[in-house]
N, C-alpha and C positions, 0 to 999 in steps of 0.2 A: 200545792207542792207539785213538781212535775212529774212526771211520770218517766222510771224509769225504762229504757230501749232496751230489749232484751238481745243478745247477739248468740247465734248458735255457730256451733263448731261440729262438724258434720262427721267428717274425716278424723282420722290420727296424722295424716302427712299436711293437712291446715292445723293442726295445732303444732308440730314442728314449727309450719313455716310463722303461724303469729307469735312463736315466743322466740323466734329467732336461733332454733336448732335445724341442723341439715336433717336431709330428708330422713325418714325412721325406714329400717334396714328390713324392715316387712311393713305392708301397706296396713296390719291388722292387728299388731301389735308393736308395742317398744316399751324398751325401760328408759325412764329419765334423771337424771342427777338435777337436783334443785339447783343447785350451785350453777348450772351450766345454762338455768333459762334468763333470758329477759322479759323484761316486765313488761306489755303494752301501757301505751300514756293514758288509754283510758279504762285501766283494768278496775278500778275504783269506782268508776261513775257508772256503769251499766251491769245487766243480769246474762248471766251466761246460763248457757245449757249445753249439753255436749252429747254429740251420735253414739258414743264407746261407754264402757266403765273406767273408773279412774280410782285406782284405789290409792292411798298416801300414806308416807311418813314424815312426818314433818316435824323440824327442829329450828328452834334460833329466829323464826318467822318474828315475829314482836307486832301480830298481825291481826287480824279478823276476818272470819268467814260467817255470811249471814244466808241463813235460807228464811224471807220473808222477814218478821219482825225479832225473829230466834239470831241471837250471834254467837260465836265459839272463840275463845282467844286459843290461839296454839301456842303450846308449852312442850317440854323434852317429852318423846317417845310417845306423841300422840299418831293415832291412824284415822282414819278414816275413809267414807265410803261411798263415790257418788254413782248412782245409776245412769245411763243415757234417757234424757231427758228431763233430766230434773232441773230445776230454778236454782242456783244461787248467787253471791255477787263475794268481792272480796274485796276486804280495806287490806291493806297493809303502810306500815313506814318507810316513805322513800329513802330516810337516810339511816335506820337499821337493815334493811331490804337486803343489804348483801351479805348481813350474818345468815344467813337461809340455807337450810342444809335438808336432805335425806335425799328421799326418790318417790317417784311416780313411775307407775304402773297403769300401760294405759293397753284395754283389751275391747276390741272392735265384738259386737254380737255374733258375724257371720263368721270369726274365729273358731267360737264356739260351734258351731253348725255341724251337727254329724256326732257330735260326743257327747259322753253323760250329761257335761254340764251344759246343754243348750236349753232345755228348761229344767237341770236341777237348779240352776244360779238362784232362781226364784226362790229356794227353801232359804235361803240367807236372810234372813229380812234384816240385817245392819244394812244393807243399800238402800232402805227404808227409813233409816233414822234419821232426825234433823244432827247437824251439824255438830249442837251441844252434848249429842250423845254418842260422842268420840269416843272410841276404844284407847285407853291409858294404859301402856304397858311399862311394865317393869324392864328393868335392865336384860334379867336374864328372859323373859321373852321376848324384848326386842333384840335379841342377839338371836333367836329363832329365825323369826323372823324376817330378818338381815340375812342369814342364810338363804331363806329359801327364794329369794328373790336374787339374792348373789347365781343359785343354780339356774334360774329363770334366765337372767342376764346372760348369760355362758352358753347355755346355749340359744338363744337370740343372737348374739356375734357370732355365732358358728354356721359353718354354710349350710343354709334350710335342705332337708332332705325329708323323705318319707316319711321317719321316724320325729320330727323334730315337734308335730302339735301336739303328738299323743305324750310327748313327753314335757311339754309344756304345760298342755293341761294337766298333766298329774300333778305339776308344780303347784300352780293354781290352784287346784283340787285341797290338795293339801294348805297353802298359804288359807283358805277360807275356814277350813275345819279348825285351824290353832286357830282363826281371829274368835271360829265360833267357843270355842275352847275359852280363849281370854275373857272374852262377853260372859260367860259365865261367871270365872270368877269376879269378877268386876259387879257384877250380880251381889255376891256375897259379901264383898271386903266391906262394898259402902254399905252397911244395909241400915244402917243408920240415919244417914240420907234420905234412902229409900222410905225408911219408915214413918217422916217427917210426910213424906210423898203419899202413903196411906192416908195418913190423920186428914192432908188435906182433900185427898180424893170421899172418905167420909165428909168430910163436910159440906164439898160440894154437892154429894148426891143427897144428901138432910133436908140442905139449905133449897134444892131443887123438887125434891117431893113435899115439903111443906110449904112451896111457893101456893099462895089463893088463885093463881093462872094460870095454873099447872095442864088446865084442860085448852087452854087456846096456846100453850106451848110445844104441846106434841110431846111424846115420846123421847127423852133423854140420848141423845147419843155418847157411840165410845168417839168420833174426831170433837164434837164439843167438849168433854171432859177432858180430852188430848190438848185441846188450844186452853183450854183453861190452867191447866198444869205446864202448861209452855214443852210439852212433849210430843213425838209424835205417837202416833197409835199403836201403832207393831210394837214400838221402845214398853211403853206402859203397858200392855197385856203382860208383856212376857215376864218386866219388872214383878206385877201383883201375880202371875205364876208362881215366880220363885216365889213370893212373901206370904202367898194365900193358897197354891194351888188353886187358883180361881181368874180368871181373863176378866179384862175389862166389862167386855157383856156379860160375862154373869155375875158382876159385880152389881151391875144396872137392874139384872131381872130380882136379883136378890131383894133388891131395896123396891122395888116393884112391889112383890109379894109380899113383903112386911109393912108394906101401905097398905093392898090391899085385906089382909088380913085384918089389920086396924079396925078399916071403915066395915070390913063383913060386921066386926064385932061391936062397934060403937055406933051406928045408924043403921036406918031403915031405906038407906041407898039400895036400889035396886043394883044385881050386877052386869045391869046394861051402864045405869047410871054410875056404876063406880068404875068401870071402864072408861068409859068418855070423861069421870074426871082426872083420871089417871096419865092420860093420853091419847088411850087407842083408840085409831082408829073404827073397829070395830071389836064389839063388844065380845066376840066368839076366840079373840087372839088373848085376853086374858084368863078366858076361860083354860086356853087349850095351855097356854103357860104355867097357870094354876097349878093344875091338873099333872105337868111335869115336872114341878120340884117338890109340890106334898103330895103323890097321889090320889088326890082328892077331886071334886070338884068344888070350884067357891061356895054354892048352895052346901053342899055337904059340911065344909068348915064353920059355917052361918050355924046351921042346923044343930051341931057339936057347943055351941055358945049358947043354946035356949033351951 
């Protein structure tokens, strides 16, 4: 298979110029009407990555957006979230293509530069989700929503003055807290879903502590359990927060510690030897882990069984 050609968009006034919009009326940001872009002939065949954030709303698409092997079909009052520098590609239908409706919002990093959000942006971690884990809103929050980017808008066509980033970022500011706001509930409504997403996250950490190779596979990670669940990482912590009060890693050490306690209790494994077949690297990391969810040490737990 070929190898897709990744193409990067650097600027905000190169993504005007390749979708066929005049110049954006600040070099560092702009809003865009869906309706008003065109399409490049090879927007389909290659991977994109972009210098700015791009946040969306998108409607009527009849389309596809893929980050790697993960794809998202878009449907009414979805958003989402991409970071500068992230991979992804996008199918759509050339001949629904022109039902395509909302806006894009597009914010250059050095925008941010000087205000709270030049590294608060990082506490969001939605600009960390794959594609699938689109914020779905309802009517009456996408009518929020639509505001507050109508306020953004307004003043973006109004002649830039002094006042004008501090009062954009506060736009911003605020557009992130409702998205953080929505993500939550969306947390709750599915949990159904979600809980489907437990069963299987059990099963895969079972099926991986009672693998016979467990010692030449290393240590479980949370991005393996992520790719296995077709999630990304930050999406699933936060998910098994809400549903456990518990992150992905301590989901891991959990099931750790109930191996190891197993093998304290049911062989004469040494606990250098039930480390090393556990994973670890070194025998004194399950000790000290041990040690931090039963206050114990493993000899002591041993010891308690005889």
């Amino acid at each position: 298979m070929e190898k897709r050609i990744t193409k990067k968009i650097e600027s905000i006034t190169d993504f005007h110029r390749s979708r066929g919009l005049p110049p954006p009326e600040h070099p560092l940001i702009s809003v865009i009407d869906y309706s008003q872009l065109k399409r490049p002939a090879d927007i389909g065949d290659v991977n994109w990555t972009l210098g700015f954030y791009q946040i969306s709303l998108k409607t009527g698409m009849n389309g596809k957006l893929k980050y790697g092997q993960q794809e998202y079909d878009f449907d009414e009052g979805t958003m989402f979230f991409i970071s500068p520098q992230q991979i992804f590609r996008i199918e759509t239908d050339p001949v629904l293509n022109e039902k395509q409706s909302g806006w894009m919002l597009l914010i250059h990093p050095d925008f941010l530069w000087g205000t709270s959000l030049a590294k608060g942006i990082k506490q969001y971690d939605f600009f960390n989700y794959s594609v699938n884990e689109a914020l779905f809103l309802s009517k009456k929050e996408e009518t929020i929503i639509d505001g507050i980017i109508k306020n953004i808008e307004l003043e973006y066509h109004s002649n830039i003055d002094k006042f004008s980033q501090n009062i954009i970022i506060s736009h911003f500011e605020t557009l992130l807290n409702y998205s953080e706001r929505f993500y939550e509930r969306q947390f709750i409504t599915r949990k159904a879903a979600h809980h489907q997403i437990l069963d299987q996250l059990e099963e895969i950490l079972s099926t991986y502590m009672n693998d016979e190779n467990l010692m030449s596979k290393g240590l479980l990670t949370v991005q393996q359990i992520a790719d296995a669940l077709h999630m990304s990482p930050n999406y699933l912590s936060r998910l098994l927060k809400m549903l456990t009060g518990q992150s992905t890693q301590q989901h891991i050490h959990g099931q750790l510690i109930n191996k190891a306690k197993e093998m304290l209790s049911t062989t004469d494994l040494s606990v250098s030897e039930i480390a090393y077949e556990l994973g670890f690297e070194y025998p004194q990391s399950l000790t000290k882990l041990f040690k931090n969810k039963t206050g114990i040490s493993p000899l002591e737990f041993r010891t308690s069984f005889q």
